[in-house]
N, C-alpha and C positions, 0 to 999 in steps of 0.2 A: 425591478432595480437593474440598470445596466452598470455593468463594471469600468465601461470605457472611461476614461478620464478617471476613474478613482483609485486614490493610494493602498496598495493591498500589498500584505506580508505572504512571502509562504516559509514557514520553519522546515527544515528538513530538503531544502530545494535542490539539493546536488545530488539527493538520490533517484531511485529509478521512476517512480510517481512523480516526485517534486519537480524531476527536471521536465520531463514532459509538461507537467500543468504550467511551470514557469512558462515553457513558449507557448504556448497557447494562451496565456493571463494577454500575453504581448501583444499576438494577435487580435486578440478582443479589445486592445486599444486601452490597457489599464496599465497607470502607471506602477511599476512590478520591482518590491526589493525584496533580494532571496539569501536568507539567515542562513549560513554550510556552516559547519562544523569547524570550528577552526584545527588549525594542523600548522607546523611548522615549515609545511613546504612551500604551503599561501596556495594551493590548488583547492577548486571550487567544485570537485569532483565531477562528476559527468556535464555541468556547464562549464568548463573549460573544453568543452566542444561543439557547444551549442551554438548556434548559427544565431541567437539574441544577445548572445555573451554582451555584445555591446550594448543593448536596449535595455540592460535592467542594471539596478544599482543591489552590489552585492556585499554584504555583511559581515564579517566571522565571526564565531562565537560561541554562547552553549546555552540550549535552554535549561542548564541545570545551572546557570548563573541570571542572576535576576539584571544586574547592570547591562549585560550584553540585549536582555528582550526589551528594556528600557529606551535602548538607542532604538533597537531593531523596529518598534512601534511608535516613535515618534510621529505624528500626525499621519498614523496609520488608520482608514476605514475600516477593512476587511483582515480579518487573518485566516489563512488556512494553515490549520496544525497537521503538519504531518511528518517530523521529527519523532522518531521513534528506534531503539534497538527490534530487529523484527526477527532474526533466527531464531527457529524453535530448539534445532540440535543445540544451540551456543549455549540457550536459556539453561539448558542443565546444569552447566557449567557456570556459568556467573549468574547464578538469578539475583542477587543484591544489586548487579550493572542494572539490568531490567528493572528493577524497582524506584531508583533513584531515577533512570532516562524514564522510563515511561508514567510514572507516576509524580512520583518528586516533580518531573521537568516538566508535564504537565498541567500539575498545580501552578507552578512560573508562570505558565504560558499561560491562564485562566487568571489569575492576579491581576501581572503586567495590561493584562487584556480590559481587566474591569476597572483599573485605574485610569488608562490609557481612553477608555470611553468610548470602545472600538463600535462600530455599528452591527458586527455580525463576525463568528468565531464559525470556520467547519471543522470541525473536531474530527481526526480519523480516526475510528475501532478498525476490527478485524472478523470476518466470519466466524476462525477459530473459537470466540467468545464462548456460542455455543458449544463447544466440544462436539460430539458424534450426536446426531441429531436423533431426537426421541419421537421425533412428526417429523413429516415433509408435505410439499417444500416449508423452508423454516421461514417462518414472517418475524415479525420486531419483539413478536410478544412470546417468543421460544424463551425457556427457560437457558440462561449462564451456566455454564462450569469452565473452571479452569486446569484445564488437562496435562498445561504446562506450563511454568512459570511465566515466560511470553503470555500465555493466556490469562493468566490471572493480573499480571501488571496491565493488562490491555483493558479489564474489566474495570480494575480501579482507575484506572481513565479514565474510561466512562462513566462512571459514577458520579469523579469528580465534576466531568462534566456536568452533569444532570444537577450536580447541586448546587454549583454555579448560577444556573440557571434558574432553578428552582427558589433559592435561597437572596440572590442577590439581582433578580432579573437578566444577569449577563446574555447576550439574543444570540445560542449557541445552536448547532446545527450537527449531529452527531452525523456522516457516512457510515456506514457497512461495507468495504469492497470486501466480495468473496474472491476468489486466486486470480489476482490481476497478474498478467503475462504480457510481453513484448517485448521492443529494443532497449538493452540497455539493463536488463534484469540481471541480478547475480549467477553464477551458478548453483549456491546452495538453494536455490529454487528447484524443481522437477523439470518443469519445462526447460527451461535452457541446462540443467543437468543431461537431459538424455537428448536433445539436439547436437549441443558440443561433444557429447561421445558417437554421435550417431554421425557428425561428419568430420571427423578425426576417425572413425574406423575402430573396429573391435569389439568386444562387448561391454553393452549398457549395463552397467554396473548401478543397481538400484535396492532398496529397501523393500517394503510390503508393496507390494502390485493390486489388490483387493480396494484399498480404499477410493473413494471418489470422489471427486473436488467440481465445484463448479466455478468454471474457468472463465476469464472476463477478461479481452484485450484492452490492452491500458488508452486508449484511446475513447475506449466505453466509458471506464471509470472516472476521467477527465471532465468527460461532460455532465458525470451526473455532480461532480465536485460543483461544476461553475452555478449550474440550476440550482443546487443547497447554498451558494451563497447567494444568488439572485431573486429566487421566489419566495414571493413574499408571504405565504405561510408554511415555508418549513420551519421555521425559528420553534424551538422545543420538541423538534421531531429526531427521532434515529431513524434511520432508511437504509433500507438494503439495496447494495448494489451489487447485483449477480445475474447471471443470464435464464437461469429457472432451468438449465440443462447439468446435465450430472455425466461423469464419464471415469473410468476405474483407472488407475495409474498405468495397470497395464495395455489397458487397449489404448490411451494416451499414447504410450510408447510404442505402439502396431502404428495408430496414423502418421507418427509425426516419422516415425520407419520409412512410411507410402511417402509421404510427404517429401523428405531429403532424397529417395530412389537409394536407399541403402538396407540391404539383411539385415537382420536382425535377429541379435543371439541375447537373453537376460541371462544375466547373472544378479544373483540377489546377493546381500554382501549383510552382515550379521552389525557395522558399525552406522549403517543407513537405518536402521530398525528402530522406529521408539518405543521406547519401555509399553510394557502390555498394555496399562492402562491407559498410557498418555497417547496411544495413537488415536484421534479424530478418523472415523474408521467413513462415515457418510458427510457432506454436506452439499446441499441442496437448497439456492437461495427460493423464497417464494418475492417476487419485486413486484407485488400488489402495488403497493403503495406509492413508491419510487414512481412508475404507472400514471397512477392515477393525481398523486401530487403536484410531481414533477413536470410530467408530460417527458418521464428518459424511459428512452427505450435503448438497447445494446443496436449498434448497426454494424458491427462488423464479429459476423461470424467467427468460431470457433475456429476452421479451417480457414479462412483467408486471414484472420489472425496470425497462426500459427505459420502461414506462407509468408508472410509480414517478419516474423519471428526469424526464421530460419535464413531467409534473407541474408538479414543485418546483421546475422550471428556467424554467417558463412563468410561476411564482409570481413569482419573485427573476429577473425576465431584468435587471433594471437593475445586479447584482451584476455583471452579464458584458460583455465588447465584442466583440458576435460578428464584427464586420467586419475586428478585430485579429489578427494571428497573433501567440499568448502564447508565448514559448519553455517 
């Protein structure tokens, strides 16, 4: 199934995945409307900069309102869901926000979706799902915990997903991205947290340095997005999208140190820290599948990623307040 010429949703489009996937949807020749969040200022978040600003037709709205995904889906083919609250620190904090955006607004978007007769849903989860991995690398069939509220709304996602699909045939396509990083990420991320202190000067100011993440540039994650809505037997699969490489937050912070040509001093900070339990201490994608399904492979390394990264982030440092910790 080629995308070009067909009418596709992305929910979520003004963040840091969505915007990317939007220009890309573009590129591929698919006619592209992207659902932002409404806000009273009428900005479209990170596509009020986007160089297709004009190529797609844009939205406002909420998926936790059913009328708005109603418009939003109007002789729409494809959706890709990827409207989500994603802070894990915030999650402590309001986990009822998280249940209602990621669950409640979910279910909307899985409804809207089965009324609307759409041809194919990519539903995003999140690596965290699993929590601290109990095997590695982790494949599809790793056992769930939810280690923090984010995680546990992200599960019942997914599930909802799964029942959709199971329940009422809707031809749904779960992703997996484990820690997608590039242009345009927030700072309460790691990666552009210790980039934007690393070139602003002084010391990186960090939480637990121990745990490991496997790291994916958003340009990786992009393509296995389009392949889950285009090939034609992913439909009732979840997939992982990870690079199968693992690397500790601190030696994270040593290359991305080489990386800007900046010293590097940690300080670890007691308000970075997640409660004992809830830190995901390992994860480790296994992308068998993805592999062999898909035909995705990751092509742009960790390191020229991360050059990619630093970049755009040296360009736009005024976007950022690297001395704030962002939840």
């Amino acid at each position: 199934m080629s995308l070009h010429g067909r009418r596709v949703l992305v929910t979520g489009a003004g963040g840091f995945i969505g915007s990317h996937l939007v220009e890309r949807l573009v590129e591929r020749g698919a006619v592209t409307r992207a659902l932002v969040h409404y806000n009273a200022l009428g900005t479209w978040a990170w596509l009020d900069h986007s160089p297709v600003r004009s190529a797609i037709e844009v939205v406002a709205g909420d998926i936790y309102d059913r009328d708005s995904l109603r418009r939003a889906m109007d002789k729409v083919e494809v959706v890709f869901h990827l409207a989500a609250l994603i802070a894990i620190p915030y999650s402590y904090h309001a986990p009822a926000s998280y249940i209602r955006t990621n669950v409640e607004g979910t279910l909307n978007v899985l409804q809207t979706a089965h009324e609307a007769g759409v041809a194919r849903v990519v539903h995003t989860s999140t690596s965290e799902v699993y929590g601290t991995a109990r095997y590695t690398p982790i494949d599809e069939a790793h056992p769930l915990q939810g280690q923090s509220p984010y995680a546990a709304s992200k599960i019942g996602a997914d599930k909802i997903a799964e029942a959709f699909h199971l329940s009422f045939g809707l031809p749904i396509v779960t992703v997996r991205p484990f820690n997608t990083f590039g242009p345009r990420q927030s700072s309460r991320a790691v990666i552009p947290a210790i980039i934007t202190q690393c070139l602003a000067g002084g010391a990186v100011r960090l939480g637990s340095l121990h745990p490991t993440r496997d790291l994916n540039y958003v340009a990786n994650t992009v393509e296995g997005f389009l392949l889950a809505a285009t090939h034609p037997t992913a439909v009732g699969q979840t997939i992982n999208l990870g690079s199968g490489r693992e690397i500790s937050i601190g030696d994270l912070a040593q290359l991305i140190a080489r990386l800007t040509g900046q010293p590097l001093t940690i300080t670890t900070e007691a308000q970075r820290i997640r409660p004992q339990h809830s830190e995901v201490d390992r994860l480790l994608a296994d992308p068998t599948l993805a592999r062999s399904l898909l035909g995705w492979e990751p092509t742009v390394s960790l390191e020229e990623g991360l050059q990619h990264t630093i970049e755009w982030m040296q360009a736009h440092l005024e976007r950022y307040r690297p001395h704030d910790y962002v939840l």
